[in-house]
N, C-alpha and C positions, 0 to 999 in steps of 0.2 A: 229386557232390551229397551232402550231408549233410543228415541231419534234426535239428533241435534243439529240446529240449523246454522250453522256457522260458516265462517271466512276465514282463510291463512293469515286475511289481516286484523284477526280478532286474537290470532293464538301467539303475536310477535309483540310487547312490550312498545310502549312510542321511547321509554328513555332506552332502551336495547344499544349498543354500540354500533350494529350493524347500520342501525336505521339513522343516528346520528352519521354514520360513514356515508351511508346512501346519499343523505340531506347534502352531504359535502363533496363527493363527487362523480362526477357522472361518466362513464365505464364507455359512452359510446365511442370515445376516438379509437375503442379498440377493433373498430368495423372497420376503419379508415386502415388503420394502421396492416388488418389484414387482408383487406379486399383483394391482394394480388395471388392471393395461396389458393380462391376457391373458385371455381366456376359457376355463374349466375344461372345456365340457359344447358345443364349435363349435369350428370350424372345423382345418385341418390342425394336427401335431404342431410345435412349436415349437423352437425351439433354448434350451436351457437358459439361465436367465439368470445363473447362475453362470459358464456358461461363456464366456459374453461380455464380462461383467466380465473375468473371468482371461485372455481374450484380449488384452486393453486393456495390460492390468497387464505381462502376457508382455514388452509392445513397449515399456514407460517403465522395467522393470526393467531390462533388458539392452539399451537405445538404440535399438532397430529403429524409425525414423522413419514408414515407411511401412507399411499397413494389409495389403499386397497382401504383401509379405516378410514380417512377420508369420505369414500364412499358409505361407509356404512355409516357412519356417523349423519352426516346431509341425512341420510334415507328416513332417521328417526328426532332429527332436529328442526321445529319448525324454522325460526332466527335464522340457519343455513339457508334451506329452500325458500321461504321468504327472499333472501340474498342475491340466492339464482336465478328466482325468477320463476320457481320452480313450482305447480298448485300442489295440491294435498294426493289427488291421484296422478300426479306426474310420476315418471321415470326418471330415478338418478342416473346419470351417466355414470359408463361402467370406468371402474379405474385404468384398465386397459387401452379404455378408449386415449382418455387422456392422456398417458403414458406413450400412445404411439401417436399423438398428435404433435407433445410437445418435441419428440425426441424427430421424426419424418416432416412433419410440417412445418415446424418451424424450430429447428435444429438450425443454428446456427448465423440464425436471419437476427439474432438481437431482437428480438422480441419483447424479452422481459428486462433490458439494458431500456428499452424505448419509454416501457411502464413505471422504471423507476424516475428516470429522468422526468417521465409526465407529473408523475407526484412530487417530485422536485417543485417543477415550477408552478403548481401549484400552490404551493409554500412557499415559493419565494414572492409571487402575487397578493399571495395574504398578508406578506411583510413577517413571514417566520424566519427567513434566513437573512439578516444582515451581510455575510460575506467577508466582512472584515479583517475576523480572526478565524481562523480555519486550525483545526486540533485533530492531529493521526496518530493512528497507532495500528497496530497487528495482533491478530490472534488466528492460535492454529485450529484448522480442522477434521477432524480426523477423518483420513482416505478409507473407502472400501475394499480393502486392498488386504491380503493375509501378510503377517508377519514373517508366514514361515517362508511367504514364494519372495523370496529377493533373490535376488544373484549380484557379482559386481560385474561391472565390466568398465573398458576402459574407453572414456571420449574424451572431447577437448572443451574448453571453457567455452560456452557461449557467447556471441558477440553483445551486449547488452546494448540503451539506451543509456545506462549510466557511462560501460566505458569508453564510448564511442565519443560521449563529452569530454572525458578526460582526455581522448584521445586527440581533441581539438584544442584543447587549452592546452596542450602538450606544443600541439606543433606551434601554436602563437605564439608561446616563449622561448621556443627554443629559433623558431624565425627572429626575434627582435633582440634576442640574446646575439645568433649569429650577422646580424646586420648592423649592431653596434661594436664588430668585433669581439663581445666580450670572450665567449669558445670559438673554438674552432668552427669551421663548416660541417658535418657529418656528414662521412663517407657515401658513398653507393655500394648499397647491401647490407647499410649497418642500421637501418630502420627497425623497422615489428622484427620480435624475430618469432619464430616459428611456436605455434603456439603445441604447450606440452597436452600430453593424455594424461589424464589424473583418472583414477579410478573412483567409481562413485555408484552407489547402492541405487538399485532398480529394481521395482515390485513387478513379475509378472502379471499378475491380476490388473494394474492401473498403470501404464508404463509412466504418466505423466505427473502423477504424485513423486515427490519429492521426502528423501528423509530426515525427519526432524530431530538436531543434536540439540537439544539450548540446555543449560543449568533451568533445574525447576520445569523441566517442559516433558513431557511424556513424549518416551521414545518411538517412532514409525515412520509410515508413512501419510503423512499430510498434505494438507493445503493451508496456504498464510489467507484470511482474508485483511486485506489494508480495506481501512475506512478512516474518512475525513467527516470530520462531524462541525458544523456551524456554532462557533459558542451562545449564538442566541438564546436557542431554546433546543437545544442539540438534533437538529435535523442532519441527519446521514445525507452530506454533497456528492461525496462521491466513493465508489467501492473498486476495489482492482483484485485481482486473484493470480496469487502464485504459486508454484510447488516450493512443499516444505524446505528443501535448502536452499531456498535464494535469498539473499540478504534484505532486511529493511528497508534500506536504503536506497536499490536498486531502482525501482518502481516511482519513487516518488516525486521527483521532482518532473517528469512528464505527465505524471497526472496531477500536479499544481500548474503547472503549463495547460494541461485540460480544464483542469474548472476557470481557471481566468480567461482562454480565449473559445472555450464553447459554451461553456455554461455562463460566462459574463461576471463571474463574482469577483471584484474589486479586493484581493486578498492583499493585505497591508502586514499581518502581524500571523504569524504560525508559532503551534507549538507542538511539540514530538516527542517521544522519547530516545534515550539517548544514542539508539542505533540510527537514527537518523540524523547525528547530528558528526558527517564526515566534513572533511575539510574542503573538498569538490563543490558539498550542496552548501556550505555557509559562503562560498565564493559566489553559487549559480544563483544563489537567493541574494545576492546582495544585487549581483548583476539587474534583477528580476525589482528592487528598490522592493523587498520583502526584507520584515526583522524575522529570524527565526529563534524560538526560545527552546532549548534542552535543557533538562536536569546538567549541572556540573560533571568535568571530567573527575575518573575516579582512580587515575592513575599519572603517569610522565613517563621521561624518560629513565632508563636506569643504567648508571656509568660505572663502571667497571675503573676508572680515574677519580682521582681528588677532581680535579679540576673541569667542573662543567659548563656548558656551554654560556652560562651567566657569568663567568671569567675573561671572558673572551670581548673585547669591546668591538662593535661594528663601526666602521667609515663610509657612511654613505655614500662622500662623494667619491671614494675610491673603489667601493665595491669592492670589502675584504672583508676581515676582522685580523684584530690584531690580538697575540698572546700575553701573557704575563709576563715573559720576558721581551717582549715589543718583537717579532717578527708580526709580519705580515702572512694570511692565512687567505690565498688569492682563488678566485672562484676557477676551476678547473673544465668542469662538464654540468652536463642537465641528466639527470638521473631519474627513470622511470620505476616506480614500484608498484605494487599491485594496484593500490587504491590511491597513491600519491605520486607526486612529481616534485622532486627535492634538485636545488643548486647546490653542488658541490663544490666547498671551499677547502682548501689542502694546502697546509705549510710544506717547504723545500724540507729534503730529506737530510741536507746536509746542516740544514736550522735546527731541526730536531738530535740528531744524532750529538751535534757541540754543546747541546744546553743542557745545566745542572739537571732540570726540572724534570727532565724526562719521564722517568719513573711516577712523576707524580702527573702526566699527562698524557700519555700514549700506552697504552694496553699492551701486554707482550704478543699479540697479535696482528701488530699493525707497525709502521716504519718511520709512520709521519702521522703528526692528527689533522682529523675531517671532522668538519663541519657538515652538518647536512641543515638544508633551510626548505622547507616545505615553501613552493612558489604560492598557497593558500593562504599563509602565515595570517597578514597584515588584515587580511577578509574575517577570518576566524576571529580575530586579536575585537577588529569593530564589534562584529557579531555581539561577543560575550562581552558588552561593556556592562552592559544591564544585569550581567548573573550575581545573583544574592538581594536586588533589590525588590520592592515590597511590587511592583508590575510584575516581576519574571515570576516570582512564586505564588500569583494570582494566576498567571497562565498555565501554567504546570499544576497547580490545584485544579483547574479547570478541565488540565485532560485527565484528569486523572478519573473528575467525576463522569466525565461525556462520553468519553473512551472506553475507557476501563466499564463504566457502569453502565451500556450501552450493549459491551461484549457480554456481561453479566446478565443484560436483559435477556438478549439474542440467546443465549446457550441455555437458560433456564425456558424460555417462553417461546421463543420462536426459530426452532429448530438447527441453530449453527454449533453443537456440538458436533454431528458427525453426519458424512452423505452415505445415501445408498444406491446412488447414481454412480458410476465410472468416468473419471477424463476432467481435463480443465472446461472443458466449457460445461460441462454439469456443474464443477462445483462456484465456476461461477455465475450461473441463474439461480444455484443453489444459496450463494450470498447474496444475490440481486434481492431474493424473494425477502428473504431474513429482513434488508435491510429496509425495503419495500414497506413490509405489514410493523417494524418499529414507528416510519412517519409516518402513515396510517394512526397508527393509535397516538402517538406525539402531536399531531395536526389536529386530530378530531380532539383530544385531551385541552389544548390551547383555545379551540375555537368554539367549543363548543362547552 
C-alpha cells in the first residue's frame, strides 16, 4: 500500500476542456436565476443548483444519453467532479435526484431556454455572433413513443402563427380590392368556413409527438428541432421544437421576429432550405427589409392546355390579361387556398365558347379559362432576383456547412438523435441542451 498526498486539482489537466470552459464562464447567474424555487430559512439542505445544471451539461458535452451513466460516470471521472465542484470524497448526486428536479422543480419555468440564451449573449459580447446573416434548417428527432401504440383519430387543423398571417394579408387584399370596386363586397356568412376534421396518427405513449412522412426521412413518431445558426462562426441563435408533422415553414418567421426584437440581432440576409421558402415568408421577409436565399424551385405549373399562362399578356392599368385571340380575361373574386391567396381572372363564357382556339385553351373540364395570380407573386419575383448568382450559392453553401454540419455534430456527439423523455417541453430542453453544450465547445474552440 502506498500513501499519496494529492489534490483533485492535481488529477485535472490545465489544457482539459472543462477548465478552458470554467476559465470562460461563470455558472453563478444560475443562483439568480433560481432563487425563487428554494427556500433560504426551511426545510432540508439542497443540492446545489449549479450542480445540477453542470450535471445536465456533463451528459450533452460528451454524449452520455442516459441520466443514470451520467452519474456513474462523474463518480469515476476526475475532469467531471472537478467541474462540479465536487472533492475526491464527495457524493455524486443521484440521477434520480436530478431527474425529479428538473422534471417538479423547474418543469416548465424555462430554465434551460434562460441558459441557452445566457450562453448566447455571452457570444455575442465576445463579438462571435455578427447577426447579419442568420441560416435555418430542421432535423427530426426521434420520439419515445412505440410504433406499435398509434391510433388515428380525427381533429381539426390548428390555428398556427403562420396562418393567422395569412389570414391578415387575406383580409388587407380583399379590403383594398373591395374598396377599389374591383370584386364585389363579400357576403355575410361567406367568410372562414368551417374548418374540416382530417384524420391524423397519434402515438399513445407521447400524445404530442407528431408523425414523420418526408422522402429519405425514417418513418414514426418525432420531433423537428429548427435551429438558426449565425454565419460567423456558426453559433446556434436560436432553437424552436415541433411535432413531427408540422411544416418547416410554420415556425419560422416568428422566431425571426424573435431574434430581431428579443435577442437584438440586426438580421439583413437569411438562408433556408427550400421548405421555407413559401410565398407568405418571401412577402413577410421582404415586409421585414430581410433578403431571403433558398435553393431554386424544382418544379411549376402543369397545364393540361397548349396555351400557358405566358401567352396571356397582362394590362396593368386595367387589371386583366388579355388572350391570344384578344378577349379580355377580368379579375372575378379573391380566392383562399391552403397556403396561398390567389386573384382570380376569368374570360366570358360566351368569348370562349365563339373562339377557334378553344381546344387549345381551356381543359375539357372547365367552361371558360382562369387565371389564377398568387397576391405573393411580385414579393417572390424580388426575392429570387439574386438565384444562380455567385452571393446566393455562397449562402446556401454556408447552410449547408452550419446547418447540416451542426446537425451532424449534435446527433453524433451530443445527443439529438433520439429523447428518452416524453412530451414537447422535454424534447425541447432536450434541444436546448444539444444546442447549449455545441456553443459551449464553438466559443471555448474560438477563444481559447
Amino acid at each position: 500500500m502506498k500513501f499519496h498526498t494529492l489534490t483533485i486539482e492535481n488529477l485535472v489537466p490545465e489544457d482539459h476542456f472543462l477548465r478552458k470552459l470554467d476559465r470562460l464562464v461563470d455558472f453563478s447567474f444560475i443562483y439568480e436565476e433560481t432563487k425563487e424555487y428554494y427556500c433560504h430559512h426551511n426545510g432540508r439542505p439542497s443540492i446545489d443548483p449549479v450542480i445540477l445544471v453542470k450535471y445536465l451539461l456533463v451528459g450533452y458535452l460528451y454524449g452520455i444519453e442516459s441520466e443514470r451513466r451520467i452519474e456513474q460516470e462523474i463518480q469515476v471521472n476526475m475532469a467531471y467532479r472537478w467541474f462540479l465542484g465536487l472533492d475526491l470524497d464527495e457524493r455524486v448526486p443521484d440521477h434520480s435526484t436530478i431527474s425529479q428536479n428538473r422534471r417538479r422543480r423547474f418543469g416548465g419555468e424555462n430554465l434551460l431556454r434562460r441558459l441557452f440564451e445566457h450562453i448566447l449573449h455571452l457570444c455575442m459580447g465576445k463579438g462571435l455572433v455578427d447577426g447579419k446573416l442568420i441560416l435555418t434548417d430542421s432535423t427530426h428527432v426521434k420520439a419515445n413513443a412505440s410504433f406499435q401504440a398509434n391510433v388515428k383519430v380525427l381533429a381539426e387543423h390548428e390555428t398556427t402563427d403562420y396562418m393567422e398571417r395569412l389570414d391578415r394579408y387575406e383580409a388587407e387584399e380583399r379590403r383594398r380590392l373591395e374598396d377599389s370596386g374591383a370584386i364585389k363586397p363579400q357576403r355575410t356568412g361567406c367568410g372562414k368556413k368551417e374548418r374540416k376534421k382530417v384524420e391524423k396518427t397519434v402515438s399513445i405513449t407521447d400524445p404530442e409527438a407528431g408523425m414523420l412522412r418526408r422522402p429519405g426521412k425514417p418513418e414514426g413518431m418525432h420531433y423537428l428541432s429548427h435551429q438558426s445558426v449565425d454565419a460567423a462562426h456558426g453559433i446556434v441563435v436560436d432553437v424552436a421544437v415541433t411535432p413531427g408533422n408540422t411544416s418547416d415553414s410554420e415556425p419560422y418567421l416568428a422566431r425571426i421576429e424573435h431574434m430581431r426584437n428579443h435577442l437584438g440581432l440586426n438580421i439583413e440576409t437569411t438562408g433556408a432550405d427550400s421548405a421555407y421558402g413559401t410565398s407568405l415568408i418571401y412577402r413577410a421577409m421582404e415586409d421585414m427589409g430581410i433578403h431571403l436565399h433558398t435553393p431554386g424551385a424544382t418544379g411549376g405549373v402543369n397545364y393540361k392546355v397548349e396555351f400557358t399562362r405566358e401567352a396571356f399578356e397582362y394590362k396593368k392599368e386595367k387589371d386583366c390579361f388579355i388572350c391570344p385571340a384578344g378577349k379580355e380575361l377580368t379579375l372575378r373574386s379573391l380566392e383562399r387556398e391552403h397556403y396561398n391567396i390567389c386573384r382570380t381572372y376569368r374570360a366570358d363564357r360566351k368569348d370562349c365558347r365563339a373562339c377557334p382556339m378553344l381546344n387549345r385553351c381551356v381543359s375539357d373540364s372547365h367552361r371558360s379559362r382562369t387565371i389564377r395570380v398568387n397576391i405573393f407573386e411580385e414579393a417572390v419575383r424580388r426575392q429570387r432576383e439574386k438565384d444562380g448568382t455567385p452571393i446566393h450559392k455562397h449562402i446556401l453553401k454556408l447552410r449547408q456547412i452550419w446547418c447540416e454540419g451542426s446537425f451532424a455534430a449534435q446527433k453524433w456527439m451530443h445527443n439529438l438523435r433520439r429523447l428518452f423523455r416524453r412530451g414537447i417541453e422535454a424534447a425541447r430542453d432536450h434541444c436546448l441542451l444539444s444546442a447549449t453544450a455545441l456553443n459551449l465547445k464553438r466559443m471555448v474552440k474560438c477563444l481559447e
